[in-house]
LOMILO-290994 format. One record per residue: residue number from 1; residue in three letters; z, x, y of N, C-alpha, C in turn. Coordinates in pm, whole numbers, plus 50000, padded with zeros to 5 digits. Each point is the difference from the previous one (the first is absolute). Layout:
N
REC    n  res    nc3    nc1    nc2   cac3   cac1   cac2    cc3    cc1    cc2
REC  NUM  ALA      Z      X      Y      Z      X      Y      Z      X      Y
...
This chain:
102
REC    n  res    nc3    nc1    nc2   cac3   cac1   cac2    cc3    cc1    cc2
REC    1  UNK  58937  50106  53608  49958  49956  50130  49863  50058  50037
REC    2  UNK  49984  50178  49938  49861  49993  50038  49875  49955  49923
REC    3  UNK  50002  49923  49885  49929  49950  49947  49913  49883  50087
REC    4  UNK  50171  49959  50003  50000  49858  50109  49879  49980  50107
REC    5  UNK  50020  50112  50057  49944  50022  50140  49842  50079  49969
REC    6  UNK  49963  50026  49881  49839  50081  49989  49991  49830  49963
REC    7  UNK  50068  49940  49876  49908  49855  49956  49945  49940  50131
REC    8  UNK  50110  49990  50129  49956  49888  50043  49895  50073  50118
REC    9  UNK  50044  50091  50053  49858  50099  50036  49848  49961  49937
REC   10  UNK  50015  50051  49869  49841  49948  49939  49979  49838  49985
REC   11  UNK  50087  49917  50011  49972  49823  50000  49962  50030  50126
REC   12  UNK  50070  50022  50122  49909  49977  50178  49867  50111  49971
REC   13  UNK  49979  50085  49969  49883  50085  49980  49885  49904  49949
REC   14  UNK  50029  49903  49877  49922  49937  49925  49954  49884  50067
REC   15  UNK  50140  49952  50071  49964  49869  50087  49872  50084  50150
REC   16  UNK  50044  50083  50083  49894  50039  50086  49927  50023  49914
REC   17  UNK  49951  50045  49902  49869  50064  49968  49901  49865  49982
REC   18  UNK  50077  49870  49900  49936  49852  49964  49977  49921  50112
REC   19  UNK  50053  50049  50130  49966  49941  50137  49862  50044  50073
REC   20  UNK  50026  50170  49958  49895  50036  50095  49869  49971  49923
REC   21  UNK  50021  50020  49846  49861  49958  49934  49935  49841  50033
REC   22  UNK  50124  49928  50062  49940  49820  49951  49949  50028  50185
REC   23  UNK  50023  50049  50068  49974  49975  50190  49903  50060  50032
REC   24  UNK  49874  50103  49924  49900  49999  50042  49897  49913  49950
REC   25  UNK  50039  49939  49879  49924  49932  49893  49983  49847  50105
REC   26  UNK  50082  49982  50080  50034  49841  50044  49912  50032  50153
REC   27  UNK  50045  50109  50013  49942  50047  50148  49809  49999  49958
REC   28  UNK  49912  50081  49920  49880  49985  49969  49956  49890  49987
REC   29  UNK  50049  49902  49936  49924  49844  50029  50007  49970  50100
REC   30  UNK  50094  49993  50090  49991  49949  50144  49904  50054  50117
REC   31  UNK  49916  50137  49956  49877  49994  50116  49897  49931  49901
REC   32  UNK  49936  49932  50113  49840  49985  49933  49919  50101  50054
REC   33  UNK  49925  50086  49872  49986  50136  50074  49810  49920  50009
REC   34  UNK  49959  49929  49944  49868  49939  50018  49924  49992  50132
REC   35  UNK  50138  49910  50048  50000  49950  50177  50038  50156  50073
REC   36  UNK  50066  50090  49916  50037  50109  50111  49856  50092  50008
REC   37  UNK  49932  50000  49914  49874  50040  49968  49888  49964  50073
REC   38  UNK  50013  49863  50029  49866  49939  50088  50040  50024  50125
REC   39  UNK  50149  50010  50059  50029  49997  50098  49956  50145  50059
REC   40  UNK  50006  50081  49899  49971  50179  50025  49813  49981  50008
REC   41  UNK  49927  49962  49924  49878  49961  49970  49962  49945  50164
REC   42  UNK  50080  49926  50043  49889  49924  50165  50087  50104  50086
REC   43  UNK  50022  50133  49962  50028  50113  50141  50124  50020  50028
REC   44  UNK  50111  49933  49972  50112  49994  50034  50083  50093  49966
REC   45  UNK  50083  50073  50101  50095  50100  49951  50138  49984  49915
REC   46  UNK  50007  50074  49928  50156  49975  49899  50119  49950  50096
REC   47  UNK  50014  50001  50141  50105  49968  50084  49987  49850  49977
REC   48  UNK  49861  49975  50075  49955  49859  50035  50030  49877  49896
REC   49  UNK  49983  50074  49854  49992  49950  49882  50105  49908  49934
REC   50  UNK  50103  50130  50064  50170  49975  49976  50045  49918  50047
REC   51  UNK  49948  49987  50110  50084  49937  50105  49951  49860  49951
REC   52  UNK  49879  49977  49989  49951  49858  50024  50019  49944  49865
REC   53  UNK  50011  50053  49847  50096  49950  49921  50145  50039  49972
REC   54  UNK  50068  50063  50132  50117  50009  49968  50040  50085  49891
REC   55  UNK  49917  50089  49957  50047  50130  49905  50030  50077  50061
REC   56  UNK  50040  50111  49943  50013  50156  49991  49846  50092  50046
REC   57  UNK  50006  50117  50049  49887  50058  49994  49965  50065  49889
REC   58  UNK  50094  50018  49956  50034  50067  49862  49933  49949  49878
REC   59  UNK  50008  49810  50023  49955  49917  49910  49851  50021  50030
REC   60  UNK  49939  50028  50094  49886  50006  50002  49951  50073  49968
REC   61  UNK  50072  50115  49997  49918  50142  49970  50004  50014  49848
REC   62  UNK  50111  49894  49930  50041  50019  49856  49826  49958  49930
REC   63  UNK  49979  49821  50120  49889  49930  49905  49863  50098  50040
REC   64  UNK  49988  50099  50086  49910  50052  50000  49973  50126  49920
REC   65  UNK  50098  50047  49886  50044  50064  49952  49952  49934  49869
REC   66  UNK  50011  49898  49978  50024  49964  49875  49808  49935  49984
REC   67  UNK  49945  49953  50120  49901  49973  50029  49892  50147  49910
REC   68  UNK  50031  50071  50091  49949  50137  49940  50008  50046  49894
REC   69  UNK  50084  49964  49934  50017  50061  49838  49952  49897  49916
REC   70  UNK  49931  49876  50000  49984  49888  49981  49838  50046  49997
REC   71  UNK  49942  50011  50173  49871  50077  49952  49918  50137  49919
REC   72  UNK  50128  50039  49995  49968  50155  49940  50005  49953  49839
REC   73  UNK  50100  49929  50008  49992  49974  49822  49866  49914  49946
REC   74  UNK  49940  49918  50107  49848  49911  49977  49936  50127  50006
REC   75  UNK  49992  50065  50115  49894  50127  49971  49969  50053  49849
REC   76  UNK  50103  50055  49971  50035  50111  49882  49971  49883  49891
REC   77  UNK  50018  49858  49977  49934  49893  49918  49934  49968  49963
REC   78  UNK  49880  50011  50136  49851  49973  50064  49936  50141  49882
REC   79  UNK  50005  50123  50073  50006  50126  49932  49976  50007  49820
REC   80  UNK  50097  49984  49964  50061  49982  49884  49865  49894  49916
REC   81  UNK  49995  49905  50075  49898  49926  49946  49867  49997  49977
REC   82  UNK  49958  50084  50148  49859  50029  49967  50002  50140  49905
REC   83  UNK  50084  50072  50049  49983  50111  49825  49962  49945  49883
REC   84  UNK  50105  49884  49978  49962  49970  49818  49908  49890  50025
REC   85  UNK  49919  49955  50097  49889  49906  50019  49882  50096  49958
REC   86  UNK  50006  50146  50099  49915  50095  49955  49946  50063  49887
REC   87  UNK  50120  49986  49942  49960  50097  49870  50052  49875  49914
REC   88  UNK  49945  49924  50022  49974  49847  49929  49879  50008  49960
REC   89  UNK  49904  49992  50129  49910  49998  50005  49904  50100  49931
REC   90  UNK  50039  50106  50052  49978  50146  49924  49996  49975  49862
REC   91  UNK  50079  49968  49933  50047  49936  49860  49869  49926  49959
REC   92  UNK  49974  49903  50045  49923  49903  49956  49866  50042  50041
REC   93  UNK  49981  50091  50036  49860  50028  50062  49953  50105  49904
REC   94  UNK  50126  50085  49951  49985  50108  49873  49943  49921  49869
REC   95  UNK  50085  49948  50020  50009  49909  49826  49838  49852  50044
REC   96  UNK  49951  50021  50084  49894  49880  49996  49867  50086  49981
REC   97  UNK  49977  50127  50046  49937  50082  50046  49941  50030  49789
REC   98  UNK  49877  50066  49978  49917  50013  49846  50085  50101  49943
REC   99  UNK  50038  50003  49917  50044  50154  49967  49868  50021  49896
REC  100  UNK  49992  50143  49981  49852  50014  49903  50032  50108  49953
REC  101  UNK  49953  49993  49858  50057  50093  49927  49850  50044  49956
REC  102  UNK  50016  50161  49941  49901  50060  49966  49981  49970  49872
């Protein structure tokens, strides 16, 4: 009997756990965080935001969240690029440049 009762313990454990993973996944497509973005962009407060598409404040603060890590990762991209643009250049400016030997 107590077998019984751990199996079916871990089947409801497995079933909540495959619920809670599929209900944020379904919940994230449903803001458009684009529109929640422009709406923040012409002044508007995270209340105002909610209200007037019927979200969460929460949802707003998620897409402004996600907004931000979105630019930080272009930053650090941007970055990243002019380094090896630099010493690209550097490169080719070595190697174009006389070498002269005695």
């Amino acid at each position: 009997m107590r077998k019984f009762a751990i199996a079916t313990a871990s089947a409801m454990l497995g079933i909540a756990v495959a619920f809670s993973a599929a209900i944020p996944a379904y919940a994230a497509d449903k803001v458009d965080c684009d529109a929640v973005m422009q709406a923040l962009g012409q002044g508007k407060k995270a209340k105002e935001v909610a209200a007037d598409m019927s979200i969460s404040t929460s949802s707003v603060y998620r897409c402004k969240h996600k907004a931000k890590q979105a630019a930080k990762a272009a930053t650090k991209t941007q970055r990243m690029t002019d380094r090896s643009d630099a010493a690209a250049a550097a490169s080719a400016a070595a190697a174009a440049s006389p070498a002269t030997t005695p």
